[in-house]
Structure formats: structure tokens, C-alpha cells
PALUM-258806 format. One record per residue (C-alpha): residue in three letters; x, y, z. Coordinates in pm, whole numbers, plus 50000, padded with zeros to 5 digits. Each point is the difference from the previous one (the first is absolute). Example, Ala and Ser with C-alpha at 12.3 -4.5 7.8 and 13.67 -1.06 7.14 Angstrom:
% residues 2
{site ALA; {51230; 49550; 50780}};
{site SER; {50137; 50344; 49934}};
This chain:
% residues 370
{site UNK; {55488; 12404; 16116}};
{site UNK; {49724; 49788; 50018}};
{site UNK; {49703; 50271; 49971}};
{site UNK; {50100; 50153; 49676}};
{site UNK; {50087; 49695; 49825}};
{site UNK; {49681; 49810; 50128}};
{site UNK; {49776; 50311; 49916}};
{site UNK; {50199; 49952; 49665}};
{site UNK; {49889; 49599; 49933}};
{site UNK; {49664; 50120; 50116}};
{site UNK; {49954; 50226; 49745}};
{site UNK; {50140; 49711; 49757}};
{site UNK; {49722; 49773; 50117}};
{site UNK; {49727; 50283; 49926}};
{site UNK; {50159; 50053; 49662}};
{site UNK; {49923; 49650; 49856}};
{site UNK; {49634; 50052; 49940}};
{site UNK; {50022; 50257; 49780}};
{site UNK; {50270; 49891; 49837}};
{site UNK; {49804; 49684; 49905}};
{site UNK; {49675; 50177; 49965}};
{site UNK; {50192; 50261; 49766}};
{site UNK; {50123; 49688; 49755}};
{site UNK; {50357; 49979; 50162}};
{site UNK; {50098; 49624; 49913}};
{site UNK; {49989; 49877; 50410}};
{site UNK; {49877; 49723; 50110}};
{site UNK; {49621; 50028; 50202}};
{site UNK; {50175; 50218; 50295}};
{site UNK; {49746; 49852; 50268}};
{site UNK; {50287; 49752; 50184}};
{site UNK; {50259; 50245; 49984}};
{site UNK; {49819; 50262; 50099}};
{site UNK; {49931; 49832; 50297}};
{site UNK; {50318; 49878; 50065}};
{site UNK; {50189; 50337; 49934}};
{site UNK; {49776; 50228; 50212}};
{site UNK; {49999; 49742; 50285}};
{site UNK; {50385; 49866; 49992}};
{site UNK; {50172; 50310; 49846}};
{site UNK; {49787; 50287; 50136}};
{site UNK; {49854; 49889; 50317}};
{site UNK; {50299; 49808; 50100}};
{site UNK; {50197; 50253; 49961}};
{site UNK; {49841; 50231; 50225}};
{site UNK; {49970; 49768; 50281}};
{site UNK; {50371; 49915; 49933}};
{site UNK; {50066; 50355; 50043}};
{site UNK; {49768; 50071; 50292}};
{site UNK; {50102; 49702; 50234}};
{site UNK; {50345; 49988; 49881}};
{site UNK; {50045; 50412; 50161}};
{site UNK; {49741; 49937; 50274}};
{site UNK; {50123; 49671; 50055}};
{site UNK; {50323; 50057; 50165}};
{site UNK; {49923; 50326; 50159}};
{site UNK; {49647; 49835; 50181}};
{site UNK; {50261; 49717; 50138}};
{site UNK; {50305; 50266; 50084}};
{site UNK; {50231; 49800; 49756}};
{site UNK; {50219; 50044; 49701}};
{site UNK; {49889; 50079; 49686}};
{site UNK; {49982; 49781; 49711}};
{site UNK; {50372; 50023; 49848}};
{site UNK; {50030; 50077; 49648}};
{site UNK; {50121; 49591; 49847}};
{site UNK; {49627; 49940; 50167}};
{site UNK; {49809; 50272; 49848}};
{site UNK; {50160; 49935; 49686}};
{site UNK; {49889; 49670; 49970}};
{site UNK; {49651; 50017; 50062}};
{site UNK; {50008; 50329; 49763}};
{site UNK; {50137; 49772; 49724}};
{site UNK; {49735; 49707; 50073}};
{site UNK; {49733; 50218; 49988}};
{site UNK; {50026; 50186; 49683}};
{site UNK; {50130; 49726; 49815}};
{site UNK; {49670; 49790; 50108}};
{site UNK; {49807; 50278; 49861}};
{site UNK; {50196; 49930; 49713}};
{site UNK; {50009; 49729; 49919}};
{site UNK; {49563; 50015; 50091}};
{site UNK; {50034; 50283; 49690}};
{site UNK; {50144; 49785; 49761}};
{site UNK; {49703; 49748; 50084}};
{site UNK; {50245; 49702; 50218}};
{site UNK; {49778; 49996; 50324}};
{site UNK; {50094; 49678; 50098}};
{site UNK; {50394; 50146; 50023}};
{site UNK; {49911; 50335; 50146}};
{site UNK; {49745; 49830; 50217}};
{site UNK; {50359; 49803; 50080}};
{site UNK; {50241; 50286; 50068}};
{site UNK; {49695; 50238; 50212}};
{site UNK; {50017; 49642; 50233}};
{site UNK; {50340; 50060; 49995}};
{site UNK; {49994; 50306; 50087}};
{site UNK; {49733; 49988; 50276}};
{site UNK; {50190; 49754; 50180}};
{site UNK; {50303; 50184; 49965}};
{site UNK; {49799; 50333; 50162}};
{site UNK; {49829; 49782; 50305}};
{site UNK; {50339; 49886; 50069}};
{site UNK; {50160; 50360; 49988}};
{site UNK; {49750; 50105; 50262}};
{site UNK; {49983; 49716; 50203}};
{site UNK; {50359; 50036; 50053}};
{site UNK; {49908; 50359; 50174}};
{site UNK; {49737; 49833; 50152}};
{site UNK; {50234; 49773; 50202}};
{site UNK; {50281; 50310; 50055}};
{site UNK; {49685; 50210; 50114}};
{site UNK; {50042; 50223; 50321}};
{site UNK; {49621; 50131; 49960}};
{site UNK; {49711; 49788; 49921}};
{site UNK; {49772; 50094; 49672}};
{site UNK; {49596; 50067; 50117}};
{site UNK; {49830; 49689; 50003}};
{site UNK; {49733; 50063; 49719}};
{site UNK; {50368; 49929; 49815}};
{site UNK; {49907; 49665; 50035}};
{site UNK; {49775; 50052; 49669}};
{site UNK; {50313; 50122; 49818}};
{site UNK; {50135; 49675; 50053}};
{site UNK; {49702; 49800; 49901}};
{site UNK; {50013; 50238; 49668}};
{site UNK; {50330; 49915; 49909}};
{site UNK; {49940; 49594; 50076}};
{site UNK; {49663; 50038; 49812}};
{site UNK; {50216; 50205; 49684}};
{site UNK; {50248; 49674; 50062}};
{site UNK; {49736; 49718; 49958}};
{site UNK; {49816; 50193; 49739}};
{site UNK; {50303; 50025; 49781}};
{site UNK; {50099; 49647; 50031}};
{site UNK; {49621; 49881; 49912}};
{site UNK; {49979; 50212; 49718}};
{site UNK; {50331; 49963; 49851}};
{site UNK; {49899; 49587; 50061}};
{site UNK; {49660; 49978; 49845}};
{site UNK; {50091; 50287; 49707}};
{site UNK; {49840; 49802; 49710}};
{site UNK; {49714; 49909; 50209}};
{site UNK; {49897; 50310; 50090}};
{site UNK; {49624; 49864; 50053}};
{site UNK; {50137; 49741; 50258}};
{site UNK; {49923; 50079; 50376}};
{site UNK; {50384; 50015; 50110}};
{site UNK; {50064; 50300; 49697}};
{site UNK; {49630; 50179; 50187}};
{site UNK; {50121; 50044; 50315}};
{site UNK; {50356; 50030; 49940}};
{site UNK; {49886; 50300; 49776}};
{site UNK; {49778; 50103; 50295}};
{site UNK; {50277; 49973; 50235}};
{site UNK; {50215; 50211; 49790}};
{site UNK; {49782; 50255; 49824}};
{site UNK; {49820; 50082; 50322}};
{site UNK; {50110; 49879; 50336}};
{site UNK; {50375; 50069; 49910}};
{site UNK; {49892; 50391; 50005}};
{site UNK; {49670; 49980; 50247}};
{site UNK; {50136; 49888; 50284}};
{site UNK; {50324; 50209; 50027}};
{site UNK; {49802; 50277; 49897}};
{site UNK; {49740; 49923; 50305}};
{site UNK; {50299; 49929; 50219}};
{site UNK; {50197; 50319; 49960}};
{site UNK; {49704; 50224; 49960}};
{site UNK; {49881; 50051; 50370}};
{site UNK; {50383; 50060; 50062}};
{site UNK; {50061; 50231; 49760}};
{site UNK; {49694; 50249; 50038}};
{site UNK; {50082; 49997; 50377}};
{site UNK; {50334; 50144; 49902}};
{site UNK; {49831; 50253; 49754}};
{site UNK; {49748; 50134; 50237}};
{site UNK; {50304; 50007; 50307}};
{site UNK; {49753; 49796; 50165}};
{site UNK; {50144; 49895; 50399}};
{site UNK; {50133; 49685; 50017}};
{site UNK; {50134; 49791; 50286}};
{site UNK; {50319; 50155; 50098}};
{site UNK; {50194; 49665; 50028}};
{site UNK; {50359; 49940; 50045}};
{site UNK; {50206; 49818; 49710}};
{site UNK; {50045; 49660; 50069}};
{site UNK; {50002; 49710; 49777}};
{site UNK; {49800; 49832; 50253}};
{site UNK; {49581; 49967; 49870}};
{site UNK; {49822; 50269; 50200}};
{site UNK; {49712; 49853; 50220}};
{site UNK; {49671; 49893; 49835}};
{site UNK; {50207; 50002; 49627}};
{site UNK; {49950; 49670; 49920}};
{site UNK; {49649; 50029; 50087}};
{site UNK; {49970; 50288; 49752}};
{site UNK; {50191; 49851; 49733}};
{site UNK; {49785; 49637; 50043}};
{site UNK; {49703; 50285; 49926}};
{site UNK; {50173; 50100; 49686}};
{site UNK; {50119; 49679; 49885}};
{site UNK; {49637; 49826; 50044}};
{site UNK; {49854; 50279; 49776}};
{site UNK; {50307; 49945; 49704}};
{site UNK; {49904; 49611; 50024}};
{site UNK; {49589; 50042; 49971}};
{site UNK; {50048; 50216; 49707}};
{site UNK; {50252; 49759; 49795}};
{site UNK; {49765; 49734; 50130}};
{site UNK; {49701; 50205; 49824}};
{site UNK; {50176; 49907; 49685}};
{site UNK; {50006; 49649; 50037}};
{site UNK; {49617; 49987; 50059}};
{site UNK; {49913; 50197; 49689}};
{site UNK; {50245; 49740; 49840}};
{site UNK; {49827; 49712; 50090}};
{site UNK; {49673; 50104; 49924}};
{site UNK; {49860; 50260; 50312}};
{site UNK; {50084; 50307; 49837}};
{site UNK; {49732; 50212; 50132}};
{site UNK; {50113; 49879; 50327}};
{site UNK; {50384; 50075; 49941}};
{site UNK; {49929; 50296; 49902}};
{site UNK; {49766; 50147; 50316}};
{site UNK; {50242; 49821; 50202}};
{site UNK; {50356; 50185; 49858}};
{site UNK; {49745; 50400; 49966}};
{site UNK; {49890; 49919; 50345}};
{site UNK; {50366; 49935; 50177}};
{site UNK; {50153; 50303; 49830}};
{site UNK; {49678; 50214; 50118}};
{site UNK; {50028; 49862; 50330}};
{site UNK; {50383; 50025; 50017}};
{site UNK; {50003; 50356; 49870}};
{site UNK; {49715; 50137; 50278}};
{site UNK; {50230; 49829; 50260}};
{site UNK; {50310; 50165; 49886}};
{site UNK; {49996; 50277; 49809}};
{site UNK; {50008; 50320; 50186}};
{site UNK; {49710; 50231; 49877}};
{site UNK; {50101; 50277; 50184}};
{site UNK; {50233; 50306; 49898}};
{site UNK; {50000; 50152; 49650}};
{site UNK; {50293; 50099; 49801}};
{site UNK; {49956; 49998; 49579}};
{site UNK; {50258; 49721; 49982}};
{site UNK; {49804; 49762; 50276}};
{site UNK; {49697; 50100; 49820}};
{site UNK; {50157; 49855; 49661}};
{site UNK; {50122; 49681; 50157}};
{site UNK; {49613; 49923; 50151}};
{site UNK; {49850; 50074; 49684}};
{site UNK; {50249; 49731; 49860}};
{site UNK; {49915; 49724; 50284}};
{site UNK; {49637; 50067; 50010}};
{site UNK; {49965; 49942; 49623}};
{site UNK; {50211; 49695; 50042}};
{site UNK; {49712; 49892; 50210}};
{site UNK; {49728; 50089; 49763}};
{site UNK; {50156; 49878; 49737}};
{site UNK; {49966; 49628; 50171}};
{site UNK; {49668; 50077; 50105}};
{site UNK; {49926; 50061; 49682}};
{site UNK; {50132; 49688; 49851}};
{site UNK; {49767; 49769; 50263}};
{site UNK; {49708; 50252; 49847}};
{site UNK; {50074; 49951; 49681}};
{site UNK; {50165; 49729; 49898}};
{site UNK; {49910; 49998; 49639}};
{site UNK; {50230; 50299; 50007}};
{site UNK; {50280; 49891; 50178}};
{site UNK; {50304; 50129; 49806}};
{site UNK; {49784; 50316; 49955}};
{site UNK; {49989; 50008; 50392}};
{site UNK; {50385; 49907; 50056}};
{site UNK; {50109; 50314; 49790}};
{site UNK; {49828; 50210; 50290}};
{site UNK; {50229; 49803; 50205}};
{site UNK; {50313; 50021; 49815}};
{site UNK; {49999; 50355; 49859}};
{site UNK; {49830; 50224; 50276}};
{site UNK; {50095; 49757; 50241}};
{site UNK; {50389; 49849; 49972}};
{site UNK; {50049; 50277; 49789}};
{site UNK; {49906; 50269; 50219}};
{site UNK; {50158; 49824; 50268}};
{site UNK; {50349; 49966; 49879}};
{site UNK; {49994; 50361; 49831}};
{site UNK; {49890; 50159; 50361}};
{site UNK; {50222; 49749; 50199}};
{site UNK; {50330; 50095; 49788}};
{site UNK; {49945; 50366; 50003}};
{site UNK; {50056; 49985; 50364}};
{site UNK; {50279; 49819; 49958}};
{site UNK; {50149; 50215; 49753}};
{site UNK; {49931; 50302; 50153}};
{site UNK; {50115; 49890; 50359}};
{site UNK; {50293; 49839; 49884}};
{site UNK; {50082; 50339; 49787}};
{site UNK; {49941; 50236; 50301}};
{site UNK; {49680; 50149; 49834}};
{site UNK; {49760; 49960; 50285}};
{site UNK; {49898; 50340; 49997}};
{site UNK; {49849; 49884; 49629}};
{site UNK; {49750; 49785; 50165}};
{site UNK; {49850; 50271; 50212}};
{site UNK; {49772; 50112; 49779}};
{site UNK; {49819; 49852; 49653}};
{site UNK; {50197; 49913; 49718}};
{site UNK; {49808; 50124; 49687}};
{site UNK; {50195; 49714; 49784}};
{site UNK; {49903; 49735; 50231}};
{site UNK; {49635; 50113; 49984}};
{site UNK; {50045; 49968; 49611}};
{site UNK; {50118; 49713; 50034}};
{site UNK; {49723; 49818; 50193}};
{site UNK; {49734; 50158; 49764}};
{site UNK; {50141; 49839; 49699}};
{site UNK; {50057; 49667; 50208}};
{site UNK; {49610; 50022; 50058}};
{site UNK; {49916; 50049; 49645}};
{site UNK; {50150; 49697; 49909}};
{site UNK; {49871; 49803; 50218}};
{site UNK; {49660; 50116; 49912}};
{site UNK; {50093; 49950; 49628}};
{site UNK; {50135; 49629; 50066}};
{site UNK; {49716; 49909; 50217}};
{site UNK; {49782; 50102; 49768}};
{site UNK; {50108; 49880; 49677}};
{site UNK; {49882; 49662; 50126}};
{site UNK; {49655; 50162; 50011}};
{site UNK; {50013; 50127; 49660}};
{site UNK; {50126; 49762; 49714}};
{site UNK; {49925; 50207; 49701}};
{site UNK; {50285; 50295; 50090}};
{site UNK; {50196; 49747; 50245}};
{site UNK; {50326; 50064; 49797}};
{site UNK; {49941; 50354; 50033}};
{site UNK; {49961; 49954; 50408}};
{site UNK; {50303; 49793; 49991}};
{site UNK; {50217; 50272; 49830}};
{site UNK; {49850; 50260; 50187}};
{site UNK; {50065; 49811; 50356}};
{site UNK; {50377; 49957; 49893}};
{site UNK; {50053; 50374; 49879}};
{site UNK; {49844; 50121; 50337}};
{site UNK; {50252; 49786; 50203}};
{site UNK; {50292; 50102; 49810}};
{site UNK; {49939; 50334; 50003}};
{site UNK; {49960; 49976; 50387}};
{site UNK; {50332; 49816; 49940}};
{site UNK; {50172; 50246; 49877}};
{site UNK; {49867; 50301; 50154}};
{site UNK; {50165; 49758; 50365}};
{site UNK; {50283; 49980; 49877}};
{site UNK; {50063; 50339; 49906}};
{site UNK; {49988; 50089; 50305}};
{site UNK; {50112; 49731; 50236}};
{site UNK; {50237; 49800; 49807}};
{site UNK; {50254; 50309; 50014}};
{site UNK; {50047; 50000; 50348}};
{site UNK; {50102; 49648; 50095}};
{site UNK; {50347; 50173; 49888}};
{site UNK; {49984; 50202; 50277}};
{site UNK; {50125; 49904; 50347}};
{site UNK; {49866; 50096; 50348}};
{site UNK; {50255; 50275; 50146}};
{site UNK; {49982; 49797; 50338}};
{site UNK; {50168; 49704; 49845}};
């Protein structure tokens, strides 16, 4: 439930600029833009990714319906109550409903009878880092200049999606590619050497939300080498590079962008929000739309649909480049800026749409083996 409703806020989000841009009597969209495609749309995929993978990584039960329920109804009525231009409250209820999530999964974290991989351990710092991010930002809302609002926003606009996305990623192409792992029995007992992997992982989330806090306080050149060079580092220590498959293929052009995209910002910082939007719409974007069509698909018995390219999908990451190429570059070009803008936000929605067309249809449909 929570793919096509998040794809759904998403698409919300995108809309705002050309409402405004078109005369449509909104507010300047740039907070709850923000706010929307981070808290509605993001969320909501990692809300539906660890709350199916959660349970089955950990052989326990899955979340029961009171519990999905309620963090269904926090999170869309945050992203309402960010449309109707009350950030402070949905800032508020997304806390609420954060919490609410980290304590749903803890709870199968304590029933597990399987351990999660240890790169998990950067899911956990995301969710902590979404945590402190909201609750600095929904503090310091009217001084959104202040130090505490900076990195709370950096917290939450970026670290709440990085570092889960950098956690799960070495996982989940290993599973694409039917890469061997380590046949090991399930226990809830930690494996040998896990902590010492997950102490790897964690050390990497905590440099890059320290990165933030130098560019805050003045060494932003330095924060931001430091945060491209641990996810660089991080990735060529984790990420299996071999085995092709199309879908793989998609989810490393979505990480490796991530990575430029912050390599770009410590190049340029003059064009940092330019430089983010390579982050955010090739990167997070393509993440989550790769990540979920496994999930659908799996979870619908459609394997066999993953064997092979899938012409929409391709579509899909065309227009996804497009607009990133149009934001990034609209910073470059203030005469016809507007015109990049509204371009950027057709190409994602179309890309949008064109996903959910053709995914969205078969989270209906249930795996015959369950």
C-alpha cells in the first residue's frame, strides 16, 4: 500500500512548481516540496521496503494490519498537512510516525529468529538520523537560517534516504545477481565477525552525518570531500560489481549517481541544489523505483518478468535523466530557468506515470506460494 500511494504524494510534490510557475495561487512550493518528496514519497518507500523485508530478513511476523494502518495514516496526513503549508504540524505527526515505525520493527527485531546483514546497521542510523532531523527542523521552523534547522534539514533531506539506501544496496544486488552467499543456519544468535562488519557500516553512516556538521560550522569544502569520499570508499568495498542482469544494472546506475551527485556538490558548491537534484532524482529516485519493482514483482510471483529488459523501465530511467539534466541545469542558465524547472518536473512525472502503469497494478497480486 505504501508504493502506490507514496509514488502518488511524489507526484504531488513535483506538481507544485508548475502549479506556482503557471499562476496557481500556492504559496513558493520550495519547503513543501521538500518536505513532501522526502516524508511522503521517500518515506513511504522505505516504509514499504523494510516493513516486507523486515520481518522476512529476521524470520518473524509480519506487521499486523492496526500497525500498518497507523503509520499509513501518519504519513499521508503529514504530507498533508506539509500541502496546506503547516510544516511545523506535519513535521509533528511524520515524528510521530517515525517513532511509531522504529518501534514496529524493533519489536521484530527483538522476536527475530534470523539476524538482518550487518550493513543494516546504516538502516538504523537512517531512521535515527530521519528522527533527529525531524525534531530539529520541526524546532527551529521559523529560523530556518539557524544551524539546528541546517543540519536537521541535512539529516532529514539526505541522510534519512543515503544511508538506508547505502545499507540495503550491497544486499539487495547480491540477491538480484543470485550472487553465493554464506550458507548459514538461522539463529538469532550474531554470526561471527558481524559486529565487526556492522562497526564498518556504522562508522561510515556517522562520518557522513558528521560531514554535515563541518560544512555547518564553516569547513564546507571539507564536509563535503569528507561525506563524497566515505560513500566512494564504502561503495568500492561493498558493492558487488560483478554479474549483470537489466534490473542490477538499473539499481548501480542509481547508487553510482548518488555518488556523483555528492562529488559533485564538493566540486561545485556554488551549485549545490543543482548538484543534489542528481542525487535525489537519478539517485533516490532510481533507487526506490528499481528497489520496489523487485518487490512487487517477487511478492506477485512475476519473477520470470525480471529475466529480461523491461522496455517501460528503460523509459522510465530516460525521462528520470532528462530531468535531472534539465534541473541541474537551470541553475546554469537564468534567462529560461522557469522553462528548465517545468521541463525537469514534466520529465519526472511522466516517468511517474509511465511506473506506475505498469507496476502499481500488480501489488494486487499475490505470490501463488503464499
Amino acid at each position: 500500500i505504501f508504493f502506490p500511494v507514496g509514488l502518488l504524494l511524489g507526484m504531488a510534490g513535483v506538481l507544485l512548481w508548475p502549479l506556482f510557475y503557471l499562476g496557481a495561487s500556492i504559496a513558493y512550493p520550495s519547503v513543501a516540496h521538500a518536505r513532501i518528496m522526502i516524508e511522503g514519497f521517500m518515506a513511504s518507500f522505505i516504509f514499504g521496503f523494510l516493513g516486507t523485508a523486515g520481518p522476512r530478513l529476521t524470520s518473524t511476523r509480519p506487521f499486523a494490519l492496526p500497525e500498518t494502518a497507523a503509520i499509513f495514516t501518519l504519513d499521508l496526513l503529514a504530507a498533508g498537512l506539509h500541502l496546506g503549508g503547516a510544516h511545523r504540524a506535519g513535521d509533528i505527526c511524520f515524528l510521530g510516525c517515525l517513532l511509531f515505525f522504529v518501534r514496529t520493527i524493533g519489536i521484530r527485531f527483538y522476536e527475530r529468529k534470523d539476524c538482518p546483514p550487518p550493513n543494516f546497521a546504516l538502516v538504523a542510523l537512517g531512521l535515527l538520523s530521519g528522527i533527529g532531523g525531524t525534531v530539529l527542523v520541526a524546532y527551529a521552523e521559523t529560523a530556518q537560517y539557524s544551524r539546528g534547522y541546517q543540519f536537521g534539514s541535512a539529516l532529514l533531506n539526505q541522510c534519512f534516504v543515503l544511508l538506508p539506501s547505502l545499507g540495503v544496496a550491497p544486499f539487495f544486488l547480491e540477491r538480484l545477481l543470485d550472487l553465493p552467499r554464506p550458507d548459514l543456519p538461522e539463529s538469532r544468535a550474531f554470526p561471527p565477525g558481524w559486529f565487526a562488519q556492522a562497526a564498518v557500516a556504522a562508522t561510515i553512516g556517522i562520518v557522513i552525518a558528521g560531514s554535515f556538521l563541518l560544512e555547518i560550522f564553516g569547513f564546507g569544502e571539507i564536509g563535503a570531500w569528507t561525506r563524497s569520499a566515505a560513500i566512494v570508499i564504502y561503495l568500492a568495498a561493498k558493492m558487488p560489481f560483478r554479474g549483470r542482469n537489466f534490473l542490477a544494472n538499473c539499481l548501480r546506475v542509481g547508487i553510482i549517481t548518488t555518488a556523483i551527485g555528492f562529488t559533485v556538490v564538493a566540486f561545485f558548491p556554488g551549485y549545490r541544489v543543482g548538484a543534489l537534484h542528481i542525487v535525489f532524482i537519478t539517485g533516490f529516485t532510481l533507487i526506490a523505483f528499481a528497489v520496489a519493482i523487485r518487490v512487487v514483482f517477487g511478492h506477485g510471483g512475476r519473477t520470470d518478468l525480471l529475466q529480461k529488459p523491461l522496455l517501460f523501465f528503460i523509459a522510465t530511467v530516460v525521462l528520470l535523466f532528462l530531468a535531472m539534466i534539465s534541473r541541474f541545469t537551470a541553475d546554469l542558465t537564468p534567462g529560461v530557468r522557469i522553462l528548465h524547472l517545468l521541463s525537469a518536473a514534466i520529465c519526472w512525472l511522466v516517468a511517474a506515470f509511465i511506473w506506475m502503469v505498469k507496476v502499481i497494478p500488480k501489488v494486487a497480486t499475490a505470490d501463488p506460494e503464499d
